[in-house]
C-alpha positions in Angstrom: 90.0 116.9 167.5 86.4 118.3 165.9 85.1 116.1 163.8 85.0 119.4 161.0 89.1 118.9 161.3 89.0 115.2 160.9 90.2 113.1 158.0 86.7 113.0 156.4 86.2 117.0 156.5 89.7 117.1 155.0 89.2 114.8 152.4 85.9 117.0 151.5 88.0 120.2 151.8 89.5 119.2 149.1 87.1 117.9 146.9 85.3 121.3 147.2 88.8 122.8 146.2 89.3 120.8 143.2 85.5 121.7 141.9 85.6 125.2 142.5 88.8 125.0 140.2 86.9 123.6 137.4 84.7 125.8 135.6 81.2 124.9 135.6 80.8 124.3 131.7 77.0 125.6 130.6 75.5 122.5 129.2 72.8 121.8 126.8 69.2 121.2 128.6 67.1 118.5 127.5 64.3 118.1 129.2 65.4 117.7 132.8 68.6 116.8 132.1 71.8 119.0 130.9 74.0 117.7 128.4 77.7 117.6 129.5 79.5 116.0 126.3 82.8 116.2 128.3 81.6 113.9 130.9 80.0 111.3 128.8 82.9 111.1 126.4 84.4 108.0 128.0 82.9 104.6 127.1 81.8 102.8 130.1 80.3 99.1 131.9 76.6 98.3 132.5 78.0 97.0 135.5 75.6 94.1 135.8 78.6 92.7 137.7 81.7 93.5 138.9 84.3 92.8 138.1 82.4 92.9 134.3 82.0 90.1 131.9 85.2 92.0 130.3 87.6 90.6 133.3 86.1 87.1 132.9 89.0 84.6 132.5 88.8 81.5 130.5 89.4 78.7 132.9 88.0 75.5 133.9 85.7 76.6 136.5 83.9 73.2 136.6 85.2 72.2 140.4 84.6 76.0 141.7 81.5 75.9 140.4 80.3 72.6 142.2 81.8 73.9 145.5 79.5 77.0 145.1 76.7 75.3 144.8 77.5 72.9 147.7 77.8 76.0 150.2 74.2 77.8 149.1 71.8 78.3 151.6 68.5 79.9 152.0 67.0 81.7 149.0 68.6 81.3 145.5 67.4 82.1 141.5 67.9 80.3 138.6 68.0 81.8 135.5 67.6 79.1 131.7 69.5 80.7 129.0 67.2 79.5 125.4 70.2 81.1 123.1 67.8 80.4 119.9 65.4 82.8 117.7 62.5 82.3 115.1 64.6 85.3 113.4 68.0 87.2 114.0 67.4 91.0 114.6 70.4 92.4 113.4 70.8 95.4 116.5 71.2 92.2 119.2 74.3 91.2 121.3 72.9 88.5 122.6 73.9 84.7 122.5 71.3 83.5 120.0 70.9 81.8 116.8 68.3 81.0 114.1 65.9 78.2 115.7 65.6 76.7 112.1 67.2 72.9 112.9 64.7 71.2 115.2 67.3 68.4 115.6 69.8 71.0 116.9 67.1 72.7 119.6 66.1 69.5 120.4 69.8 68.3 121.6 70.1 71.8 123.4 67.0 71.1 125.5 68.9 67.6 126.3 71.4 69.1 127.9 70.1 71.7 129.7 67.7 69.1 131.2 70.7 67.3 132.5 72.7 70.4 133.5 69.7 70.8 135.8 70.0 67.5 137.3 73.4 67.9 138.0 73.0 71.1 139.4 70.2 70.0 141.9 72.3 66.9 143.2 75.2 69.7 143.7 73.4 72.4 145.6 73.0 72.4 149.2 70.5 71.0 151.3 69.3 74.4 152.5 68.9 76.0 149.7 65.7 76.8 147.7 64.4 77.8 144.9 62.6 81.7 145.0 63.2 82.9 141.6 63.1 81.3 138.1 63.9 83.6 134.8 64.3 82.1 131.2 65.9 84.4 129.1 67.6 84.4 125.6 67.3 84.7 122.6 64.1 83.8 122.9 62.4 81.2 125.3 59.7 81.0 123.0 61.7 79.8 120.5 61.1 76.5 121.8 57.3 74.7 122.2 55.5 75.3 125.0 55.1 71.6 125.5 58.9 71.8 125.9 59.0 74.8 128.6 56.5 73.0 130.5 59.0 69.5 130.7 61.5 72.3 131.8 59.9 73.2 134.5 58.9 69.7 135.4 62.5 68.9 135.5 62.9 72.2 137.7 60.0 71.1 139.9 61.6 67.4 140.2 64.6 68.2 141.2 65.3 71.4 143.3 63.6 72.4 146.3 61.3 74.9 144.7 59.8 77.4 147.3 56.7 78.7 145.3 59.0 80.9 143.2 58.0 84.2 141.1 58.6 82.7 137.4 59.6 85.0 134.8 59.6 85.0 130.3 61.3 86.9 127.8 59.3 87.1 125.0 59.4 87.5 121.1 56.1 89.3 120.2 56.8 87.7 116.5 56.6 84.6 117.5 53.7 84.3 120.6 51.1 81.5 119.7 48.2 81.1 121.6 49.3 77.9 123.0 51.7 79.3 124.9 49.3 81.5 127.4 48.2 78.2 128.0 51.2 77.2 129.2 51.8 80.5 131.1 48.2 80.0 132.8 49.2 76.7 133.7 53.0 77.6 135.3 52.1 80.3 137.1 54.3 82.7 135.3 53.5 86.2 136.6 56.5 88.1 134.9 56.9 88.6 131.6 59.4 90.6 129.2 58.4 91.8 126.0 61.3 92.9 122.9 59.1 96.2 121.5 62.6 98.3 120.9 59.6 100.1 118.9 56.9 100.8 117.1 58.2 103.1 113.7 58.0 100.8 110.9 61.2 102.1 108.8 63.0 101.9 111.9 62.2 98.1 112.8 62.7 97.4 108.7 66.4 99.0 109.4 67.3 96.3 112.5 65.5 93.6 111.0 62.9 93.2 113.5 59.7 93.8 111.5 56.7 94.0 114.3 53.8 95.2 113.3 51.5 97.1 116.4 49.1 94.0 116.5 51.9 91.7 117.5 52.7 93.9 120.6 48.7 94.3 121.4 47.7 90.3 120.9 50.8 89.8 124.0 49.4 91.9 125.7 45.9 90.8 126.1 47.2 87.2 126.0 49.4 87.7 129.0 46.8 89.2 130.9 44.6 87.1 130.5 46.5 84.0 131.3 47.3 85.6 134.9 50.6 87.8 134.3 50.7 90.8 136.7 53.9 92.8 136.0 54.9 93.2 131.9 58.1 94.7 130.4 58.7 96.5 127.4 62.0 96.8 126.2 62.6 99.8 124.1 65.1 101.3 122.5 66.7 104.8 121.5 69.7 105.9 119.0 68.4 103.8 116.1 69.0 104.3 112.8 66.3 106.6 111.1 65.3 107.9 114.7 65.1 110.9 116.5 63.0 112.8 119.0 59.6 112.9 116.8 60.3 109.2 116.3 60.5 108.0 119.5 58.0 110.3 120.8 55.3 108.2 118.7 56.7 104.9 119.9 56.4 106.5 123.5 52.7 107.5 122.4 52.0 103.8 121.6 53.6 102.4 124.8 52.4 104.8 127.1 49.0 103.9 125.8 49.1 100.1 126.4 50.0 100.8 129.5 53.3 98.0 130.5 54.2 97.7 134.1 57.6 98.4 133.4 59.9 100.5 130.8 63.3 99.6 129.9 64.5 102.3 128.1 68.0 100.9 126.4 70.8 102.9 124.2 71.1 101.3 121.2 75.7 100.2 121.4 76.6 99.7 117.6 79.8 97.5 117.8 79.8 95.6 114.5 83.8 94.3 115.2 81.7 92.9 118.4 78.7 91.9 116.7 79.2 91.2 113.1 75.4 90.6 112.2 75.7 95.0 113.2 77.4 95.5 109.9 73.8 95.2 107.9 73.0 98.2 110.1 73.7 101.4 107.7 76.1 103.4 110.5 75.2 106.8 108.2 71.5 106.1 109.6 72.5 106.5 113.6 72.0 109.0 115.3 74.7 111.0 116.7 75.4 111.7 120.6 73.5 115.0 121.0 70.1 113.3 119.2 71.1 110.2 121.2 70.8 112.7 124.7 68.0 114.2 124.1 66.1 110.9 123.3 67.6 109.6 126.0 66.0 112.3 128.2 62.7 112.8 126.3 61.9 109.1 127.3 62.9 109.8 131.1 60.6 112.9 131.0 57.7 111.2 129.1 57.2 108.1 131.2 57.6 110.4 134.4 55.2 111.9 133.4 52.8 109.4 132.5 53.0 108.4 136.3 56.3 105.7 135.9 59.1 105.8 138.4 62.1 106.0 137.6 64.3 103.0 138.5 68.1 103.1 138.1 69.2 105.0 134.9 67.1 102.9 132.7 64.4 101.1 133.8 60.9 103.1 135.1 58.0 100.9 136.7 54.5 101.6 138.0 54.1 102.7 141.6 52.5 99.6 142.4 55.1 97.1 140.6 57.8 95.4 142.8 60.4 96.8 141.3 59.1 100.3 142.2 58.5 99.3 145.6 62.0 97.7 145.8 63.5 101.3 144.7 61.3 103.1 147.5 61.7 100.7 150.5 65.6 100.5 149.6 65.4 96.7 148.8 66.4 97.2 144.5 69.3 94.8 143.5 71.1 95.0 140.0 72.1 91.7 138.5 72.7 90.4 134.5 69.0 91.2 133.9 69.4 94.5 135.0 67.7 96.4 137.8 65.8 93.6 140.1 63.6 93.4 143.3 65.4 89.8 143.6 67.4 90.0 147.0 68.4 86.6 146.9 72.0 85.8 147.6 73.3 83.8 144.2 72.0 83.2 141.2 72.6 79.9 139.3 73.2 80.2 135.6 71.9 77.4 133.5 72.3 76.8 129.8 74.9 78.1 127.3 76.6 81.6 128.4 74.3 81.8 131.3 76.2 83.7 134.2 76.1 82.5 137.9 76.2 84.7 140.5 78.0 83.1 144.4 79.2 84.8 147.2 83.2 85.2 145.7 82.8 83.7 142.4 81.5 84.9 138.5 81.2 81.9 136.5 79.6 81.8 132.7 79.1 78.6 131.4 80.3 77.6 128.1 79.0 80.0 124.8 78.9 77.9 122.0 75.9 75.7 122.0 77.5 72.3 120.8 80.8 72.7 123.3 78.2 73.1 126.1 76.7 70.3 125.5 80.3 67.8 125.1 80.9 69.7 128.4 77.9 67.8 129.7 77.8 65.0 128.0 81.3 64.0 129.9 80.1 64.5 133.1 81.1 68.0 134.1 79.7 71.3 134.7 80.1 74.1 132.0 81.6 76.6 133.6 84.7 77.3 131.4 84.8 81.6 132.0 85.0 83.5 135.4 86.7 85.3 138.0 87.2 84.7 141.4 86.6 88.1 143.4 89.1 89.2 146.1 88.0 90.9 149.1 88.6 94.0 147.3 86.6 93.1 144.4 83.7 92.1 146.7 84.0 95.9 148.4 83.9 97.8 145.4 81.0 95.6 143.9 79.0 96.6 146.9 79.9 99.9 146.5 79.0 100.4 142.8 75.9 98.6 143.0 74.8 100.8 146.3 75.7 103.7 144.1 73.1 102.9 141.2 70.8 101.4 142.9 70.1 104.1 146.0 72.0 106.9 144.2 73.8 107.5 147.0 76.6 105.0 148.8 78.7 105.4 152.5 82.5 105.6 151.0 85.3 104.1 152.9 87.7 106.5 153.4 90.8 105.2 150.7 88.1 105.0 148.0 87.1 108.5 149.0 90.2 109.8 148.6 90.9 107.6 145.7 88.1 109.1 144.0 88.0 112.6 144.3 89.8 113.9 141.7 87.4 112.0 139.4 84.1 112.9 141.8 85.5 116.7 141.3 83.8 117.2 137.5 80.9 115.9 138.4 80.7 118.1 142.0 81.6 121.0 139.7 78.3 120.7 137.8 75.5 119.5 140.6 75.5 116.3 139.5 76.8 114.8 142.5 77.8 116.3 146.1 79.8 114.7 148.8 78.6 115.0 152.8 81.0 113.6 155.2 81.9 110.4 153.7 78.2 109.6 151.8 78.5 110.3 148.1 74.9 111.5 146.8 73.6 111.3 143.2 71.7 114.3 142.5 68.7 114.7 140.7 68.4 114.2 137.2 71.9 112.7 136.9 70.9 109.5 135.6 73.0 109.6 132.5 76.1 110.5 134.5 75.7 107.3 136.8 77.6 105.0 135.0 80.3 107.8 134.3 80.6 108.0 138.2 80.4 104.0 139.1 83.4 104.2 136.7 85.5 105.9 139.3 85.5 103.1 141.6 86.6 100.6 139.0 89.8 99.2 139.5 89.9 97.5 136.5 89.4 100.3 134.4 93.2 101.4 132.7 92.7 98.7 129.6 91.0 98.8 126.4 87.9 97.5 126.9 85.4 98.3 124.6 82.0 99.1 126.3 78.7 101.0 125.6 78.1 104.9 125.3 77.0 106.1 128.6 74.2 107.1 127.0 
């Protein structure tokens, strides 16, 4: 038999059939990207994982978790959760809380100390220590003199192989002292919470930041030795629409970050009840949320950024824009990566670890996390154990968005092409042999495709807009 008669060429047969049986619907341009409401209609995963944070179980994960850890070899990442704040913003989903007890902070830095020792007499002998990332809330919530006896503790007790260290940073709250401490570590990475720069608009997510904040980082970092900063911003704001943004994109562009992340703004107050002092009659609605969505793309291609996923964009000459050209770009809880190592350990309360056939988040509330530690076990109290099938599809979706184009088995192929078909239809997407290629410009369609190859996907979960 021809291989144009085989199973493969059958399966595409067919997938051509279905498209050419859905009208192409003329959507809106903005930008370089068309506006398809249709498509985006369907709430969907970051998918930082898979199976998502949504299919986490709660369970005593403790022993699974120590067995994990005992099988790890070669290179591995650790990432410190610091769930504290100088000051709530009232747009964030994260794990925080006010930094206003010193007693309180001061316990929680007691137990992550000894979560890390317990950790370290866990892991196996071969492994070491390439990446380190504190995230949050905010790591510099605590004193610098604090993150440096954190990574004294790191440095005494794993096998550290000259890793890349990595902040998240409030702007609010940066004191000189700490690029002291960030000369001193070695930190080249570094994360900065801009979301942006329109004054009404940070006084309506209570994150009041005024332009000098954002500039005094910036120089600080740099001079203290950091080579790659992040901004995070943000679109679909209350109070904000294209001229908006455009000026925050003005101000960015102009202070020149290594690396975007340009984020959709998910208002789910009966998620995040600190979301109800957000005035919903001040969001924008999908269209406006589109076309920021695609303004930002264009601008910061423009101003000579890649783009990296469906959200991040980075300077030719930062990692993570190599990692996207030479094939290499991973997609973990932080987002799009150039990490390539094989697990992540997740330390602190809610962190996530990451081993080959096993999700496991420690413990969320601050003071349980500690009792967990305090009698002599590991946190991990949520997670899922992924089958073989789990495992495939993860591969698959994260191949998808982060090469924009993935080798389909054949079953998920045929599984899928009903639900390819729309996308087909409209040039978002085309199908040759068994490789499923993302077209240009489809970023805001990638989730709305990863989607597809979901298994998990019938309930009623509550996720973000695509876009």
């Amino acid at each position: 038999m021809s291989l144009e008669a085989g199973p493969a060429a059958q399966m595409n047969t067919a997938v051509a059939a279905i498209a050419g049986a859905i009208p192409p619907q003329s959507g809106e341009r903005f930008d370089d990207w068309t506006w398809y409401p249709e498509l985006l209609a369907r709430p969907v995963p970051r998918y930082t994982s898979y199976p998502t944070a949504a299919e986490f179980a709660d369970a005593d994960l403790a022993d699974a978790q120590a067995r994990a850890l005992g099988l790890l070899r070669g290179p591995v990442s650790l990432y410190l959760h610091i769930p504290y704040c100088q000051e709530i913003c009232w747009y964030c989903g994260c794990n925080t809380g006010a930094a206003n007890r010193s007693q309180r902070l001061a316990a929680y830095l007691g137990a992550l100390h000894r979560e890390i020792e317990m950790v370290a007499q866990l892991i196996g002998p071969q492994a070491r220590i390439t990446r380190i990332a504190f995230g949050g809330g905010s790591p510099n919530a605590i004193s610098p003199t604090d993150f440096v006896r954190l990574i004294d503790t790191l440095t005494l007790n794993f096998r550290l192989a000259r890793p890349v260290i990595s902040l998240e940073l409030d702007p609010r709250s940066l004191m000189p002292q700490w690029f002291t401490a960030i000369a001193g570590i070695g930190v080249i990475k570094a994360s900065l919470g801009v979301q942006t720069f329109d004054p009404r608009v940070q006084a309506a997510i209570g994150r009041v930041q005024p332009q000098d904040d954002i500039a005094r980082a910036m120089d600080g970092l740099r001079g203290a030795g950091v080579d790659s900063i992040n901004f995070d911003l943000m679109y679909g704001l209350p109070h904000q629409d294209e001229a908006v943004l455009d000026q925050t994109l003005d101000t960015a562009i102009a202070m020149a970050p290594d690396r975007v992340a340009l984020f959709g703004y998910a208002h789910v107050p009966h998620v995040v009840p600190r979301q109800r002092r957000i005035d919903v009659a001040a969001l924008p609605g999908q269209r406006t949320r589109f076309a920021m969505a695609a303004q930002g793309s264009a601008r910061l291609r423009a101003a000579g950024y890649d783009a990296i996923g469906f959200d991040h964009f980075a300077l030719p000459d930062d990692d993570l824009a190599k990692a996207r050209r030479n094939g290499t770009l991973r997609r973990n809880f932080q987002g799009f990566t150039d990490d390539s190592a094989g697990a992540l350990i997740g330390l602190g309360a809610s962190s996530v670890g990451v081993f080959p056939g096993l999700l496991v988040q420690n413990e969320k509330n601050a003071g349980r996390y500690r009792q967990q530690l305090e009698s002599g076990r590991l946190a991990g109290t949520r997670g899922v154990v992924q089958t073989v099938q789990d495992q495939r599809r993860a591969a698959v979706i994260e191949t998808l968005l982060c090469q924009e184009a993935v080798d389909l088995p054949a079953d998920l192929l045929d599984e899928t092409r009903d639900g390819l078909a729309p996308f087909v239809a409209r040039g978002l997407a085309r199908i040759e042999g068994q490789r499923l290629v993302l077209a240009p410009h489809s970023a805001p369609y990638h989730r709305s495709i990863a989607v597809l190859f979901d298994a998990y996907r019938g309930g009623g979960h509550q996720f973000s807009s695509a876009v």
